[in-house]
Backbone as numpy.savetxt, mean C-alpha at the origin, in Angstrom:
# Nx Ny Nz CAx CAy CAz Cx Cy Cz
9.20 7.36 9.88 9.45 6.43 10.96 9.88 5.09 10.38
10.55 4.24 11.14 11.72 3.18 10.71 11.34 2.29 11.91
10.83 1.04 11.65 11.17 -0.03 12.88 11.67 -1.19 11.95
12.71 -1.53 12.78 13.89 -2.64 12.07 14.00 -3.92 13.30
13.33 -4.94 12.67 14.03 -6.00 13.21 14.34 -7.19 12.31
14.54 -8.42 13.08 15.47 -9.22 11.90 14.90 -10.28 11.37
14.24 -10.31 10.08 14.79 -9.30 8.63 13.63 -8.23 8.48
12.67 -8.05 9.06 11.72 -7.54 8.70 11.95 -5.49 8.80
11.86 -5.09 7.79 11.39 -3.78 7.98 10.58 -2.69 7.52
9.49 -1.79 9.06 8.71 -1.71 8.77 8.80 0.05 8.28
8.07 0.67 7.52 8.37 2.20 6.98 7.23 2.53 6.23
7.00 3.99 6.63 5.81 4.47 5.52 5.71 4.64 4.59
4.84 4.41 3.49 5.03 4.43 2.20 5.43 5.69 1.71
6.27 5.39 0.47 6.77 6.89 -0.39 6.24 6.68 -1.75
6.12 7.93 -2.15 6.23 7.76 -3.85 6.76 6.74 -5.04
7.57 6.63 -4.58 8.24 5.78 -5.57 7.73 4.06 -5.40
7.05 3.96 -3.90 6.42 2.44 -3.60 4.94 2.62 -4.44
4.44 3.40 -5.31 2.93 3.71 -5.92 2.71 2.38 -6.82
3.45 1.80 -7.62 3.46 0.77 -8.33 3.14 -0.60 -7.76
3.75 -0.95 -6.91 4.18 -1.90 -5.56 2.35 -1.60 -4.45
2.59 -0.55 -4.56 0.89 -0.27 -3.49 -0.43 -0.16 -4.14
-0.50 0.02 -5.40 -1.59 -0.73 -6.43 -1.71 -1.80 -6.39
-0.57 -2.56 -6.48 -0.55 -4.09 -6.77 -1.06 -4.56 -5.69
-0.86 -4.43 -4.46 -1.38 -4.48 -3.48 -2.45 -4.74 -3.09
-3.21 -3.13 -3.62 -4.80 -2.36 -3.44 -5.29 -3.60 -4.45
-5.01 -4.05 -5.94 -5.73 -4.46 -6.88 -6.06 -6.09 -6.86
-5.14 -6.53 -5.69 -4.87 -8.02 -5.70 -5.94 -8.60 -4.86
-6.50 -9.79 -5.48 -8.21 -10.03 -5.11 -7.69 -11.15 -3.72
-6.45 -11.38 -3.70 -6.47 -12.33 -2.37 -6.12 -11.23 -1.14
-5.15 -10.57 -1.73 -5.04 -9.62 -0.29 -5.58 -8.94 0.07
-6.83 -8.38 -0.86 -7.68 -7.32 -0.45 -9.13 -8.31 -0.12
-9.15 -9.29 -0.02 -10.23 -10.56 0.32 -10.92 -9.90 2.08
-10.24 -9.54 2.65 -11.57 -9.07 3.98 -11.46 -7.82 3.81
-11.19 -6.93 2.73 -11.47 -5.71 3.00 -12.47 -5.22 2.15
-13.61 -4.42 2.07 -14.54 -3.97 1.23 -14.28 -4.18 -0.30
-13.60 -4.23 -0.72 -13.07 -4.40 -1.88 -11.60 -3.51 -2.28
-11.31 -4.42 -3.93 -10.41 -3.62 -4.06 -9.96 -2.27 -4.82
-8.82 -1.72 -5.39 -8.91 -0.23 -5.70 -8.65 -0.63 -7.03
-9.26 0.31 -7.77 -8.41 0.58 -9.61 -7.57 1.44 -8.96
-6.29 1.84 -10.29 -5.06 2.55 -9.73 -5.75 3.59 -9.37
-6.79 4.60 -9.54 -7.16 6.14 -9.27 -6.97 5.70 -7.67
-8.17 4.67 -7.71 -8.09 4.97 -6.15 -7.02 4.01 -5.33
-6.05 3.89 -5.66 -5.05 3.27 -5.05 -4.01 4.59 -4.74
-3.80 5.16 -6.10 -2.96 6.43 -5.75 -4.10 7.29 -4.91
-4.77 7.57 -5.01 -5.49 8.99 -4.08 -5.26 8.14 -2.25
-5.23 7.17 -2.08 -5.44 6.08 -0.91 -4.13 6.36 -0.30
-3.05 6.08 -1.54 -1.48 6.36 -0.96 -1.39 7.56 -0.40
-1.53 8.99 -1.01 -1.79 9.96 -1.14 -1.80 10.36 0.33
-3.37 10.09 0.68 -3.51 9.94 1.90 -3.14 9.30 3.06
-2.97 8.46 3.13 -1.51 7.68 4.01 0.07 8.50 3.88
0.88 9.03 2.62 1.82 9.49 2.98 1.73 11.10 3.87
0.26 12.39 3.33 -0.05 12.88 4.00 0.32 14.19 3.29
């Protein structure tokens, strides 16, 4: 699924975003209200589950 507006666009993660979605999971400001954050294991098993 694809939602496009202007400039923003939104899409589910793929494989090739795993690098990009660690950084994400591992980063102590963006992961600041969520339980904490992931080492890569559990960043990839997390993606994993989100792509399905």
């Amino acid at each position: 699924m694809i939602t496009q507006t202007q400039p923003l666009i939104v899409r589910n993660w793929r494989g090739s975003d795993e690098e990009l979605f660690n950084h994400i999971n591992s980063d102590e400001t963006v992961m600041e209200f969520f339980p904490g954050r992931r080492d890569q294991q559990q960043s990839l098993e997390m993606m994993h589950k989100l792509i399905g």
